[in-house]
C-alpha positions as CSV (number, residue, x, y, z in Angstrom):
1,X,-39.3,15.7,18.5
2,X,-39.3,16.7,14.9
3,X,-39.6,13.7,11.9
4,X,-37.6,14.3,9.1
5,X,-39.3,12.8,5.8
6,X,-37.3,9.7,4.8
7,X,-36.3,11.7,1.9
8,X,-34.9,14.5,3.1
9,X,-32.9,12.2,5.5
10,X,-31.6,9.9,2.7
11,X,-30.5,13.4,0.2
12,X,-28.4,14.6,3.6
13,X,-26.8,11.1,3.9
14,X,-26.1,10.7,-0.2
15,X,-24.9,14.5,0.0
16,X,-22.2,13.5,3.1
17,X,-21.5,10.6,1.4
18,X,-20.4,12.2,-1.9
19,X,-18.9,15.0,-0.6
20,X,-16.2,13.1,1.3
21,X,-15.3,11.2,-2.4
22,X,-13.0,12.2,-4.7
23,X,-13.6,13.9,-7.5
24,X,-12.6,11.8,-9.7
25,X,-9.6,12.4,-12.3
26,X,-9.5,15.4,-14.2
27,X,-11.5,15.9,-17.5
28,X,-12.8,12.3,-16.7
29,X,-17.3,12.2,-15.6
30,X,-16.5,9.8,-12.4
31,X,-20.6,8.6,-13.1
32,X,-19.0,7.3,-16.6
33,X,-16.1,5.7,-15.1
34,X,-18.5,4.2,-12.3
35,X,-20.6,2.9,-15.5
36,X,-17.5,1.2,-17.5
37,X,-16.5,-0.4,-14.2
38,X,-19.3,-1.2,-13.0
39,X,-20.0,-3.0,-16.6
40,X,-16.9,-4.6,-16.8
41,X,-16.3,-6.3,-13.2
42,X,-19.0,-4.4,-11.1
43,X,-19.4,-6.2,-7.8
44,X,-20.6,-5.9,-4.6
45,X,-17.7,-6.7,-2.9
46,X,-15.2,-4.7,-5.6
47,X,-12.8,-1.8,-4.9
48,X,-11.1,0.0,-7.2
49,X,-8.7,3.4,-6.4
50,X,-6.8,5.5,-8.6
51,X,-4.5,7.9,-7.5
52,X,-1.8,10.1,-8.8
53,X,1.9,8.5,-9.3
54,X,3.4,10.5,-7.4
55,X,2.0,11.7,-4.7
56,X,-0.2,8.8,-3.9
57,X,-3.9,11.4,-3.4
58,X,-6.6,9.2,-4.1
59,X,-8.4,10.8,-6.8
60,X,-11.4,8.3,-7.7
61,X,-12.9,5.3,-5.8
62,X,-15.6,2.7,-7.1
63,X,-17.1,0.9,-4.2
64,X,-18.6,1.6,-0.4
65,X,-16.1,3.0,2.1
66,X,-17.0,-0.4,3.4
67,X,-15.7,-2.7,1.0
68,X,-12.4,-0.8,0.4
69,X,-11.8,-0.9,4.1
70,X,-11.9,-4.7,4.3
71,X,-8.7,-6.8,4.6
72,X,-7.9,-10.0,2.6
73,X,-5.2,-12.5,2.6
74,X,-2.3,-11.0,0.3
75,X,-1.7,-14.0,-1.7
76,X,1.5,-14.3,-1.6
77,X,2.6,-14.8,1.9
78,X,1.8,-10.9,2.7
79,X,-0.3,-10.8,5.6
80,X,-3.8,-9.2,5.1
81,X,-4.2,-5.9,3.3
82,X,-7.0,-3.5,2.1
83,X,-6.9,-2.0,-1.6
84,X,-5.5,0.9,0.1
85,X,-2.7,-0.7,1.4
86,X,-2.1,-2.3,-2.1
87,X,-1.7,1.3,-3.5
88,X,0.2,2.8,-1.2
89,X,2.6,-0.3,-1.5
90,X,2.7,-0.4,-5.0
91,X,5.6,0.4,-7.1
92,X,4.8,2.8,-9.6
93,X,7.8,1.8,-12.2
94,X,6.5,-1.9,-11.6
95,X,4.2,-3.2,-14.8
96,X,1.6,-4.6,-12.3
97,X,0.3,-6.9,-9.7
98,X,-2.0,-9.7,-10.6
99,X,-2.8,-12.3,-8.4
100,X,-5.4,-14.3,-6.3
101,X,-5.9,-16.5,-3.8
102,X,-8.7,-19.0,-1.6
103,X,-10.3,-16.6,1.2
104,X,-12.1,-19.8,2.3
105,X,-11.0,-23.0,3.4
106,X,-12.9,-25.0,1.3
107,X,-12.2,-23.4,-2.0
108,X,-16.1,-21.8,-2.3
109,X,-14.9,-17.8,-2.1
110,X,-11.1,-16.3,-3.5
111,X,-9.6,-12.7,-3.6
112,X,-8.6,-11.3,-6.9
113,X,-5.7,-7.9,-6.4
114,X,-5.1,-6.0,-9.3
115,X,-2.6,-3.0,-9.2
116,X,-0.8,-1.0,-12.1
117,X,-0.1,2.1,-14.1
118,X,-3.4,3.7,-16.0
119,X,-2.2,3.9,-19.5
120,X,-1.8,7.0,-20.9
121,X,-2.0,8.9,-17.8
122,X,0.3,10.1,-15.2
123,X,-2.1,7.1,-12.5
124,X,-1.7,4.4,-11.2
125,X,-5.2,1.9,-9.9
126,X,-5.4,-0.7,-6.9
127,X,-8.8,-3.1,-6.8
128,X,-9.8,-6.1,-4.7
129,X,-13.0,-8.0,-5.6
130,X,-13.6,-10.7,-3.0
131,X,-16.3,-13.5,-3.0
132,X,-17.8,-16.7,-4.7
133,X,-17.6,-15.6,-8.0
134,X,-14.6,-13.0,-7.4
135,X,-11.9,-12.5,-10.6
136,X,-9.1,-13.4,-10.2
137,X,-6.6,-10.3,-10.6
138,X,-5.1,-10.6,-14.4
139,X,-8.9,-10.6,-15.5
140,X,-9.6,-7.6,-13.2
141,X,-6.3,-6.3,-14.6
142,X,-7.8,-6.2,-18.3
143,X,-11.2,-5.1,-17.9
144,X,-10.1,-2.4,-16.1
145,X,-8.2,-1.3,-18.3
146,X,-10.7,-1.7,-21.3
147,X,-13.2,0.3,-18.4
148,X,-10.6,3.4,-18.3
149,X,-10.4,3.5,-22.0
150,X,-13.9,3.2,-22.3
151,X,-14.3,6.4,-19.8
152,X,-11.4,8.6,-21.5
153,X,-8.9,8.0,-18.8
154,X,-6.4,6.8,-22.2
C-alpha cells in the first residue's frame, strides 16, 4: 500500500476544495473579501453568498460547505432554511431582510439572517451566523456592507 505524505494529501484536499468554489465577483481578490468579512463578523458558524440579481449563480461564498448547508429556524414563522434557500427566496427589488431569532430553548444560542442588494453592484448577498454569540441580522446587515466596501465590491 503506498503512504501519501500528510502534505501532499492535505494540498489535493485544499486543491478540490477550492476548485469547486466560486470565483468570487469580478475585479474583486475573493482572499480580500474573505479578510473584510472575516474582520467584520468572521465566525465559525457564518455564511455569507453573493450571487448575481438575476440569475441567482452563486459567485462568492465565505464559510465551509458545512456551515452553509445547515438549516435554522426562519424567524418568522418560515420553517427552517439554509442561507441558500434565503437567496434563492429573496426578492431582489426588496431593501433587505434583517432578522433573528432563539435556536435554543433556553435563550443561550440565536440565528441572525441577513439578505440584500450589494451596493453599487448588479448582487445581491444572503448570510446566517448561528450560535452563542451570533448577530443578530441588522448588525450582520451593516458590517457586511462596510466588508464589501472595504473589498471594492462598491
Amino acid at each position: 500500500m503506498v503512504r501519501w505524505p500528510a502534505a501532499i494529501t492535505l494540498s489535493a484536499a485544499a486543491l478540490l476544495i477550492f476548485a469547486c468554489s466560486p470565483a468570487g465577483p469580478e475585479g474583486v481578490d475573493p482572499s480580500v473579501l474573505d479578510r473584510e468579512i472575516g474582520r467584520r463578523i468572521g465566525d465559525p458558524l457564518t455564511c455569507v453568498l453573493l450571487a448575481e440579481r438575476g440569475s441567482g449563480k452563486i459567485v462568492y461564498r465565505y464559510g465551509t460547505n458545512t456551515v452553509c448547508a445547515r438549516t435554522y429556524p426562519g424567524c418568522q414563522g418560515q420553517a427552517e432554511r439554509t442561507v441558500e434557500d434565503l437567496l434563492k427566496n429573496f426578492d431582489p427589488a426588496a431593501e433587505g431582510v434583517a432578522i433573528s431569532c432563539p435556536t435554543a430553548a433556553d435563550g443561550s444560542r440565536s440565528v441572525g439572517w441577513a439578505a440584500g442588494p450589494v451596493a453599487g453592484r448588479d448582487l445581491v448577498f444572503a448570510a446566517v451566523m448561528e450560535g452563542q454569540r451570533a448577530l443578530p441580522g441588522m448588525i450582520m446587515t451593516d458590517r457586511l456592507a462596510s466588508a464589501f466596501s472595504a473589498a471594492g465590491l462598491e
